[in-house]
C-alpha positions, 0 to 999 in steps of 0.5 A: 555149255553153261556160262557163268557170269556175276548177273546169272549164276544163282546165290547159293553157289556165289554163298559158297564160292566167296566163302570158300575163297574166304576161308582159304584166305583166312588160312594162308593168312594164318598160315606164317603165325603158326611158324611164329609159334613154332607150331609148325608150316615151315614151308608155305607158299602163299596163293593169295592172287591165284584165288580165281583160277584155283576156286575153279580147279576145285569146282570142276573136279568130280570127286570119284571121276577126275584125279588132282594133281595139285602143287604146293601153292594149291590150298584154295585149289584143294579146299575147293575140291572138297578138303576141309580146313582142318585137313589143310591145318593138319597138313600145315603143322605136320600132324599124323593125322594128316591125310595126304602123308601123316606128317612125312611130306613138306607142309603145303603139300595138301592131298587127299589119296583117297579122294585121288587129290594125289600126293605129289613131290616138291620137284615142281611139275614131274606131277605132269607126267603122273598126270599123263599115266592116269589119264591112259588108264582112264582112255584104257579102261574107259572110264570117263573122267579127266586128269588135271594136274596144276602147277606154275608157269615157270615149272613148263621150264622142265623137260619133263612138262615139255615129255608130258604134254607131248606124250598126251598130245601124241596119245590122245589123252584127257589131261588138262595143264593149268598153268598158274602164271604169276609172272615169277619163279621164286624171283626169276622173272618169266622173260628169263624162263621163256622168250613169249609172253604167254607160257602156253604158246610154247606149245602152240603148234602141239597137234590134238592140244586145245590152248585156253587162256583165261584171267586167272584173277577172275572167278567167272573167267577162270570158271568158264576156262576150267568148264571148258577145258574139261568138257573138250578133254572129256569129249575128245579125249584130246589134252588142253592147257589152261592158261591163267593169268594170275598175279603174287601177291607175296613172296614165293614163300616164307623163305623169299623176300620179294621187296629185293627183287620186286619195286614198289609199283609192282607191289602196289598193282598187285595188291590192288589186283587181290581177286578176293577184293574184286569179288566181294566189290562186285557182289554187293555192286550186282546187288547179290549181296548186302554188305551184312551178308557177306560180313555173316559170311565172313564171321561163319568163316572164322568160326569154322577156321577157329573151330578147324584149328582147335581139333588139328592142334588137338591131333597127334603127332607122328611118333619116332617108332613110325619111320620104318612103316611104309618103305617097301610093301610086303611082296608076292611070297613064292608058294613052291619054290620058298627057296628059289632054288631048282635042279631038274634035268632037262632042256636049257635056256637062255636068259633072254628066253626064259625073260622073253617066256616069263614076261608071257606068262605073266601078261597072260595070268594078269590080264592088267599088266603092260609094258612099254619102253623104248624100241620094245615093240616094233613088229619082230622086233623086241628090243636092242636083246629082243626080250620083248620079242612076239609081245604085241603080236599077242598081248596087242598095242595096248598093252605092249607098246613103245615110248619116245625116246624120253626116260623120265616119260617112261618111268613117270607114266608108269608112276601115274597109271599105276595110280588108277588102279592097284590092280595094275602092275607095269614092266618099263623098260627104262633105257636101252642100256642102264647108262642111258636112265639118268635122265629118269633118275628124277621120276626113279625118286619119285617112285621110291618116295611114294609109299613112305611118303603117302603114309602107305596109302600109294605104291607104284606097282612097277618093275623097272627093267635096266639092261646093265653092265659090261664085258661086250665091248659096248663102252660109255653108256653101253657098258656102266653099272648103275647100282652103286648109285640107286641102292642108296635110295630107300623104297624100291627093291633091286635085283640082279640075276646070273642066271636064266632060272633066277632071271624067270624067277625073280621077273615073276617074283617082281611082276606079281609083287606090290611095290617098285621093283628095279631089275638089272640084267646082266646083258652079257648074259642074255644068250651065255651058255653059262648062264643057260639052266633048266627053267620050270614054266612056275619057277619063282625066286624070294627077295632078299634069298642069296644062293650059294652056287659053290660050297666051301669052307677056306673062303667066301666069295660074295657076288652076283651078276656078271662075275658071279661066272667067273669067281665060279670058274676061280674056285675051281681053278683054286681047288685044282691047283689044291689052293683051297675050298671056296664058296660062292655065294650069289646074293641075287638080291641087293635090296633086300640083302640076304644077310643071314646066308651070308652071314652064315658063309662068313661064320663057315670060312672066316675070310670074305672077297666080294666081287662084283663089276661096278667101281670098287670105290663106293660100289655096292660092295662097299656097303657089303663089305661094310656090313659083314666088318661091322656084324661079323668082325668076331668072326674073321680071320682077315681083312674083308676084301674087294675086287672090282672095276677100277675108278674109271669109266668104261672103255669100248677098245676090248683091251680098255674094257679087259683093263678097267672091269674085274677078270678071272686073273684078277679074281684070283690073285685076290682069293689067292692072297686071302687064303694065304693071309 
């Protein structure tokens, strides 16, 4: 492997690397005066100390090859890379044109997708993980290629650092970890986030991990690292970190003051340390350079920056109207069953079988599909339910495989191995039980984020399976609903069946559809006799198309999930005490919301119940029952109401379960008082 020293590497490539590190100078010293003048980069977190190490991320990417996953001190990194310094402005000052997101994303967050220098969030290092999935795509599809994914030493603090290198280590994967040690998180000092010196010997009794320290400082040094850290992950397939030492010059960023927290003597070191400076001295001292070459240099250097700064002020910005494109992409349109709706005769299913049958014929119409989560694939087994049951045994271990025990591995890999390829869609099952997913919740943003975020440019094709809700005597963190929660987070779509055929239908919908989707199933369900139907081999459901499971014209019952069954069973309790004719209507889907049917229910009876097994206080009902007050008031005859779980978590004695979740007893009390009203 080529060395790179100051003595042997040829003139042309020293020309461009000081002036690359120049020009990168130039714009992070520039970057605060555009905030002066309210131009815009309200966030920026100065490189300058880095400049070593990030030259050499840059150098080493292959374009078409490698994906980058920089983080938000990465301007010289992604100016190495191939980005232009009107890029970076774009992205400084918040412009539509701006490649990585348009303007939606924080400044210094440079990207170029298309290039795959990946959009990445502010939540310093769960980009590890992203790293992690496009890196198992890569080894999957034998491509030849490394992934990188950059960030600083304090971020190896975060369990999710820790889940991906030890998944890239445990699954043989070409991913290189930069570690850019500055000595600082913000202004917590590194002896406070770790008890060794060096960050990355953390990490040392990792097996398939190679460890590679460097002087992040120096060019030569830093080049040499990267050089080697990517030929050992290409060659073995195996994850190396790549430690550099670097120093900060400055503060963290704009918003920091580091002279609070930092004396004059460190200041002073740093400062003498400037890696820039140390290059250009050591160019004219190995006589590379003349002074007045480097001085042309410079000058070339400030007319690109001018020239760069000209046309990105020249650039548009967003306009208001935009803010709606690129929230959720447009889903598979189901062709035969528009409706979602089937009343064959025949043989019933199971909602676990039919699951079980659709997640096959899925995997065997697209052969890029995959799944793993945890306990999803071991032998018979298929899972806690076995909705998985007989997947790998024909689909193999490649594409049906299970995961640590680390929720936000699963959700984050999957983000990532989406990324290689928008032919690739993957089912994860997030937790066991939707009580045990908090730990994802993280990488769960992270997915919602990503097509607005990108501009549209990235949406991860995934359907998260969540086995959700109660009435199984499973208590805490068996037995929680989730949805009240995560239907406050724009990007994903969420559904929740009642029954087998809506399970299949909607499974399907959600596997052949771009975009992220969050699928809950009622685990009381899973082998209920109510809920077993008919399942055609091709059935498909529409999101956002509610089915209205009983006619009526006294009274709406809004629901979906579990107590879709047991208002069924109050309606017709109601109607043959002769109380009154309900109708009950499954939503199916809770993002997006089937407004016009339920609307359309609310105009037919005038009085509306919404029911469902979360917590009353500040469900997902709230926000129905808010709508229909809001868009329907003119229509009713009575207050809307709402019955559900009480503001309590969910006991395991059956008589705790009995008292907190929604029964048929109390199901009717409520109906029966709003028919009276």
């Amino acid at each position: 492997m080529k060395k790179y020293d100051i003595k042997n590497t040829d003139k042309e490539t020293l020309k461009k690397w000081f002036h690359l590190m120049t020009l990168g100078r130039a714009l992070d010293e520039k970057a605060p005066v555009y905030l002066l003048q309210s131009l815009g980069w309200s966030f920026h977190a100065p490189y300058a100390g880095h400049d070593g190490i990030q030259l050499a991320i840059g150098q080493v990417f292959k374009r078409g090859e490698d994906f980058l996953f920089p983080y938000y001190r990465d301007l010289l990194t992604t100016l190495s890379a191939g980005m232009t310094a009107e890029e970076i402005i774009l992205n400084g000052i918040s412009k539509a044109t701006d490649p990585g997101s348009g303007g939606r994303h924080m400044s210094n967050h440079f990207a170029k997708p298309e290039w795959h220098i990946e959009n990445i969030s502010s939540a310093t290092g769960t980009h590890d993980l992203h790293a992690v999935g496009v890196a198992r795509s890569m080894v999957y599809y034998g491509h030849k290629g490394v992934a990188i994914t950059s960030h600083g030493e304090s971020a190896t603090s975060e369990g999710f650092v820790y889940e991906a290198i030890n998944g890239a280590s445990t699954e043989c994967l070409p991913v290189i970890f930069v570690i850019q040690d500055n000595g600082y998180g913000i202004s917590v000092p590194k002896n406070k986030q770790t008890a060794n010196r060096k960050v990355a010997d953390n990490f040392s009794g990792f097996k398939n991990l190679k460890i590679i320290h460097c002087n992040g400082k120096d060019v030569f040094d830093s080049m040499n690292a990267m050089a080697e850290a990517r030929e050992y992950a290409i060659t073995t397939s195996n994850p190396v970190i790549v430690q550099a030492n670097c120093v900060r010059i400055g503060s963290h960023s704009n918003s920091d003051k580091h002279t609070l927290y930092r004396d004059e003597n460190e200041l002073a070191y740093v400062k003498a340390a400037d890696p820039l400076y140390k290059f250009r001295r050591m160019l004219i001292r190995y006589k590379r350079f003349t002074e007045e070459e480097l001085l042309q240099i410079e000058d070339e250097v400030k007319k690109e920056q001018n020239l760069a700064h000209r046309k990105a002020l020249a650039a548009p910005d967003p306009t208001p109207d935009s803010v709606l494109k690129f929230v959720l992409p447009e889903p598979y349109q189901p062709e035969k069953y528009k409706d979602g709706i089937q009343d064959q005769e025949g043989e019933k299913k199971t909602m676990v079988v039919a699951l079980n049958e659709t997640l096959k014929a899925e995997f065997r119409y697209n052969p890029d599909t995959f799944i793993w989560g945890q306990d999803v694939a071991n032998k018979e087994k298929g899972g806690v339910f076995n909705v998985t049951k007989g997947m790998q045994q024909e689909f193999g271990e490649a594409r049906v495989f299970s995961a640590p025990i680390a929720e936000d591995y699963i959700v984050g890999t999957a983000n990532g191995m989406c990324r290689f390829d928008s032919k690739i869609h993957i089912v994860i099952e997030g937790a066991e039980f939707a009580d045990y997913f908090w730990p994802a919740v993280e990488q769960y943003v992270e997915c919602t984020h990503e097509y607005w975020r990108s501009n549209g440019k990235f949406t991860p094709n995934i359907t998260l399976r969540l086995a959700s809700g109660g009435y199984i005597g499973g208590g805490l963190y068996h037995s929680q609903n989730v949805e009240g929660a995560l239907t406050t987070l724009p990007g994903a779509r969420i559904v929740c069946p009642s029954f087998a055929d809506d399970a299949a239908g909607l499974l399907r919908t959600s596997i052949r559809s771009k975009g992220f989707t969050l699928f809950l199933e009622p685990k009381a369900l899973y082998n209920s006799v109510d809920a077993a139907t008919v399942v055609p081999d091709d059935f498909e459901v529409p999101f956002g198309k509610a089915r209205v499971r009983r006619e009526g014209g006294d009274l709406s019952i809004i629901t979906y999930g579990n107590t879709t069954h047991l208002c069924l069973k109050v309606a017709d309790r109601l109607a043959k005490e002769g109380r009154g004719n309900v109708e009950v209507v499954d939503i199916r889907s809770l993002i997006p919301l089937d407004k016009e049917t339920i609307f359309a229910s609310v105009r037919k009876t005038s009085k509306v119940l919404v029911v469902h097994e979360d917590k009353v206080f500040s469900g997902f009902g709230a926000e129905l029952a808010a709508t229909i007050g809001t868009e329907m008031f003119r229509y009713l005859d009575a207050p809307v109401q709402r019955v559900g779980s009480i503001f309590t978590p969910v006991g395991f004695n059956l008589v705790l379960e009995r008292a907190i979740l929604p029964g048929e007893d109390k199901i009717f009390k409520a109906a029966k008082e709003l028919l009276e009203y």
